[in-house]
Structures are given as structure tokens and as C-alpha cells.
Backbone bond lengths (Angstrom), bond angles and torsions (degrees), N, CA, C in turn:
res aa  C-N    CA-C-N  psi(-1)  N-CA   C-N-CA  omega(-1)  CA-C   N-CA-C  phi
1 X - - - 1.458 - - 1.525 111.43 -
2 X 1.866 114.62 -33.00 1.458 87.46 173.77 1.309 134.48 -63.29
3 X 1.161 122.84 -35.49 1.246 139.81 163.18 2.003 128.84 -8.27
4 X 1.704 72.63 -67.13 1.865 104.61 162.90 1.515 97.98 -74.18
5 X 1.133 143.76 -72.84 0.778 110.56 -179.76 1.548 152.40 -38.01
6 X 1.111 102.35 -47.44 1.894 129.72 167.33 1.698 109.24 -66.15
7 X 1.321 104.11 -8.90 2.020 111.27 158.64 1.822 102.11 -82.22
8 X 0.765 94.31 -57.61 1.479 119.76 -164.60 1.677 96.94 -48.78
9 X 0.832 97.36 -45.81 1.784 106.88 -162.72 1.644 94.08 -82.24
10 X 1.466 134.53 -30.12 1.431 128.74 -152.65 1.772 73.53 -114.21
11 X 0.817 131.94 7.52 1.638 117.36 151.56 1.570 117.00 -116.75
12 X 1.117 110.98 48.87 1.265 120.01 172.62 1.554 130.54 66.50
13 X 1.359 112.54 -9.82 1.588 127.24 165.24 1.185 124.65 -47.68
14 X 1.737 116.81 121.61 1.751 121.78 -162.79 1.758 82.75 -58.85
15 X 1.493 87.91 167.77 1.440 114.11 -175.57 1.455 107.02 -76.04
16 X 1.297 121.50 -38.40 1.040 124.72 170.09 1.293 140.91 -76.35
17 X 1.498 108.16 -14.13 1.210 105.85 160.38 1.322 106.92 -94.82
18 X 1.514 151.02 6.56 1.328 136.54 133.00 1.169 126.11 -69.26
19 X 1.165 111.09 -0.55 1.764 112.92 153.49 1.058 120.97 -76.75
20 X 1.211 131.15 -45.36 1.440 150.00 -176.03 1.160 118.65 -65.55
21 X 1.364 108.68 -30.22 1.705 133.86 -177.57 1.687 90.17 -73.21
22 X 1.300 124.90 -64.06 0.913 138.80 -110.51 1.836 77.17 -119.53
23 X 1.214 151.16 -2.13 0.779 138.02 -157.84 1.396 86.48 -140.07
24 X 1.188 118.23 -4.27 1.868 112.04 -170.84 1.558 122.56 86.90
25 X 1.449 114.69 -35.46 1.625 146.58 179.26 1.789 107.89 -43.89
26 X 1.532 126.64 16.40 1.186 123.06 -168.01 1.474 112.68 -41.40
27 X 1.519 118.19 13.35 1.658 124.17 -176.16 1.744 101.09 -95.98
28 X 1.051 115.68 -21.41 1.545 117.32 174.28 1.559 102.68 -93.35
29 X 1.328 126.41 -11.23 1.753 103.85 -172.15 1.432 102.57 -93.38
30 X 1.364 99.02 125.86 1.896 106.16 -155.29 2.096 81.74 -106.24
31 X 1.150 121.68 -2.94 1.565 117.63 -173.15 1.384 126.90 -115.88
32 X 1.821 83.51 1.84 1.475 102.47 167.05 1.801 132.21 -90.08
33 X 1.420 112.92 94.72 1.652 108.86 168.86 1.758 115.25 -25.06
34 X 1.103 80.94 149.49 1.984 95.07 -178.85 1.560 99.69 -84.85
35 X 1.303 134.14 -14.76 1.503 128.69 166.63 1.879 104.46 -76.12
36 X 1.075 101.25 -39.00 1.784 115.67 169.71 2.001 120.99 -55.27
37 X 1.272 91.78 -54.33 1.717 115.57 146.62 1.380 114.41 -48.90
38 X 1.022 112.31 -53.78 1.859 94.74 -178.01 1.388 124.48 -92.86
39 X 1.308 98.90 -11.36 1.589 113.85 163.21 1.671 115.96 -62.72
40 X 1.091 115.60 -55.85 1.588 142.57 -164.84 1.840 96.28 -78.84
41 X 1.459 120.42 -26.76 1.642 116.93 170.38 1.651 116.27 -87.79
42 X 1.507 83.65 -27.78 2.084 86.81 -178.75 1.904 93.50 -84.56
43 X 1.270 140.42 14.36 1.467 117.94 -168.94 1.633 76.45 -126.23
44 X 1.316 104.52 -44.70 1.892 87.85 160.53 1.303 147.28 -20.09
45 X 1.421 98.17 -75.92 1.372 135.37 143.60 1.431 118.73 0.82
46 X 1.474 97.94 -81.10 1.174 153.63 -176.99 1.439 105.40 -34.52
47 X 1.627 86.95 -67.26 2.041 96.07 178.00 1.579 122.57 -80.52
48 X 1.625 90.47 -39.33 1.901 81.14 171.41 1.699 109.03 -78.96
49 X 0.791 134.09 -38.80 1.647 132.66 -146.32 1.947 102.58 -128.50
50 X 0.719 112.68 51.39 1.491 102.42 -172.65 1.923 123.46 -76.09
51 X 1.121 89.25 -8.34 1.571 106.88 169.12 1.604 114.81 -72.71
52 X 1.388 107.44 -19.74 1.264 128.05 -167.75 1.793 118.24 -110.19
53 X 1.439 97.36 6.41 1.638 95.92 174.39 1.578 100.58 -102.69
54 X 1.479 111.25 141.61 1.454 100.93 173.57 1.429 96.80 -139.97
55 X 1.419 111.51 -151.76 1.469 119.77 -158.99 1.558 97.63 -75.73
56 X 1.237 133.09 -48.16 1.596 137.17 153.04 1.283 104.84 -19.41
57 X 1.204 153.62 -57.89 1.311 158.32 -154.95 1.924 96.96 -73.72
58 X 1.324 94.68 -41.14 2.014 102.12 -145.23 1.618 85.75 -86.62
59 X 1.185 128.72 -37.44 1.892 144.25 173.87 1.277 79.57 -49.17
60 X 1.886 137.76 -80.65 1.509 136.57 -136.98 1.323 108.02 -46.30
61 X 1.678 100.93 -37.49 1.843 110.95 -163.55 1.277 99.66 -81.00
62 X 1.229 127.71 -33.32 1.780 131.22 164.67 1.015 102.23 -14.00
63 X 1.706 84.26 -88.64 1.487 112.65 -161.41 1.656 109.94 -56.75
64 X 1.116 124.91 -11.75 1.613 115.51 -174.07 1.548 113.39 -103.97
65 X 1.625 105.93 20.56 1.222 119.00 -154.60 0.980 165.92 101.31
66 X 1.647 97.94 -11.83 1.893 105.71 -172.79 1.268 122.36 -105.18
67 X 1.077 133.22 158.22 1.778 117.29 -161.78 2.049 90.61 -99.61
68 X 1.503 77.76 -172.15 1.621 66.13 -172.74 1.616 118.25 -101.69
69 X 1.290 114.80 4.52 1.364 127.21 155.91 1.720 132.56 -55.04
70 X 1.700 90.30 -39.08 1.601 120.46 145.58 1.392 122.92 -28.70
71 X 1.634 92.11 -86.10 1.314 115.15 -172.04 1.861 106.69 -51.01
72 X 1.842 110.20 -46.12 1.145 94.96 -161.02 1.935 108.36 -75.77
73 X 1.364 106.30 -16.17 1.494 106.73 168.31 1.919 118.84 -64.01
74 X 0.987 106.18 -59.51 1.418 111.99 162.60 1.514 110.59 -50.29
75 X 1.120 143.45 -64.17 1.873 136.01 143.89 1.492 102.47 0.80
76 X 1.325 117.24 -95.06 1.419 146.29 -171.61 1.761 111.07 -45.06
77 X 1.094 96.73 -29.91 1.583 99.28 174.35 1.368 129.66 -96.97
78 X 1.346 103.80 -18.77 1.386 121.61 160.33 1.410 118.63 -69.79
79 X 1.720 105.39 -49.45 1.343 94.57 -169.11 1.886 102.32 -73.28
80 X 2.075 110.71 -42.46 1.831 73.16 179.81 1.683 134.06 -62.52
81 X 1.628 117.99 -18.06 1.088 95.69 167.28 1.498 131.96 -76.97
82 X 1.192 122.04 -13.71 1.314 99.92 149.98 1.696 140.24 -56.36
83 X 1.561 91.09 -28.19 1.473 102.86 171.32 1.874 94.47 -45.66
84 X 1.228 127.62 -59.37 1.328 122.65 -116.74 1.348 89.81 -101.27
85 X 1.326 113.38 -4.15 1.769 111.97 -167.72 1.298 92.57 -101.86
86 X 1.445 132.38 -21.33 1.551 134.77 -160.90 1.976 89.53 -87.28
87 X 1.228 103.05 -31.30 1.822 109.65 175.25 0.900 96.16 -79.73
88 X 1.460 159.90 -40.61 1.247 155.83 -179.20 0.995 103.61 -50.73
89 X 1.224 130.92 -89.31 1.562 156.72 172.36 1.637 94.90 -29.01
90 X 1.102 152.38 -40.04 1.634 155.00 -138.98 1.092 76.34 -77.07
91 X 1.974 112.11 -81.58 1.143 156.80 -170.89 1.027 127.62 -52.89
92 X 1.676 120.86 11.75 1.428 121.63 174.64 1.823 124.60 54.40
93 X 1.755 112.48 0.32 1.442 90.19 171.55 1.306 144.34 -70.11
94 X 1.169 110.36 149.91 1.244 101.72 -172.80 1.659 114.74 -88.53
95 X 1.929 92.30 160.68 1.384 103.45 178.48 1.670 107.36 179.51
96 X 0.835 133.49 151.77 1.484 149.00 -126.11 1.655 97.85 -58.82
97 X 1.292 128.59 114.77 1.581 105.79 -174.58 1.591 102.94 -68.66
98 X 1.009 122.88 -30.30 1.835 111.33 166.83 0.918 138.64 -31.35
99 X 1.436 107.12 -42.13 1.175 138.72 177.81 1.572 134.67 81.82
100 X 1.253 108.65 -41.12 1.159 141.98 176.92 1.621 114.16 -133.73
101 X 1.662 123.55 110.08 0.988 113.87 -147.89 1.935 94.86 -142.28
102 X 1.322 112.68 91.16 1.608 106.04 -170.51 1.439 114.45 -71.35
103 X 1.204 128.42 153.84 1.387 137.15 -134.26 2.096 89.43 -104.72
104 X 1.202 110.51 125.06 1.443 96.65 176.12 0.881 124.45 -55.72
């Protein structure tokens, strides 16, 4: 997560809403759009429960704005990073057990 985070921040994103991001807490990111919000709950979703996203899910992002070229990139990017964290995890690399670690 620092990583994403330290993108996030060198593109101009309040600090606090890369905490929030980054902490799961989407109740503190006061700079986050509600189409941004439903993006960031369906990739959620997505990673814990994926048996559990259905066509209801892919309509929400419609309707909140996103085309479906969107959606299927955000799809696609979710699923390889999970690919890459499930190799992570195989493979013992290391990386912050915090995980997410906001910058003092």
C-alpha cells in the first residue's frame, strides 16, 4: 500500500484521503467523488468476495458513471493484482507487515 500511496500523493491527492484509501476508512476521504466511492467498494468486493459480484454490481458503476471500458479495466486490474500479491505471499517477499504505513 505504500507504494499506492506515494502515487497518490505525487499526483496531488490530500493526505488524508490516502490514508483513508489506504486504511480502508473511505468515511474520512472528504476528496473522494461518490462515483470514486463506488468504484473503490466494487474493487473491494472484488478482492475479498468475488463469487459475490454480479451483474448488480457492474449496473452500480453504470449508473455512477463509468463506461464499461472503465469498469472492464478496473476488473482486469484488480484481478492481476491479486495475481501478484497471491505470488507475493507464495514467495515470501517481503514488504511492510503494516502494510499501509502514513508518512508522519
Amino acid at each position: 500500500m505504500s507504494s499506492h500511496g506515494g502515487f497518490l500523493r505525487s499526483q496531488g491527492q490530500d493526505l488524508s484521503d490516502v490514508d483513508a484509501v489506504g486504511t480502508g476508512d473511505l468515511t474520512k476521504a472528504k476528496g473522494l467523488a461518490p462515483k470514486e466511492r463506488e468504484l473503490l467498494g466494487f474493487v473491494k468486493r472484488l478482492t475479498l468476495e468475488p463469487a459475490k459480484v454480479s451483474d448488480l454490481d457492474v449496473e452500480a458503476l453504470r449508473k455512477a458513471g463509468w463506461t464499461d471500458e472503465q469498469i472492464f479495466e478496473a476488473t482486469f486490474d484488480t484481478a492481476l493484482f491479486a495475481f501478484f500479491n497471491r505470488m507475493a505471499d507464495a514467495f515470501g517477499l517481503d514488504y511492510d507487515p503494516r502494510g499501509w504505513a502514513p508518512p508522519k
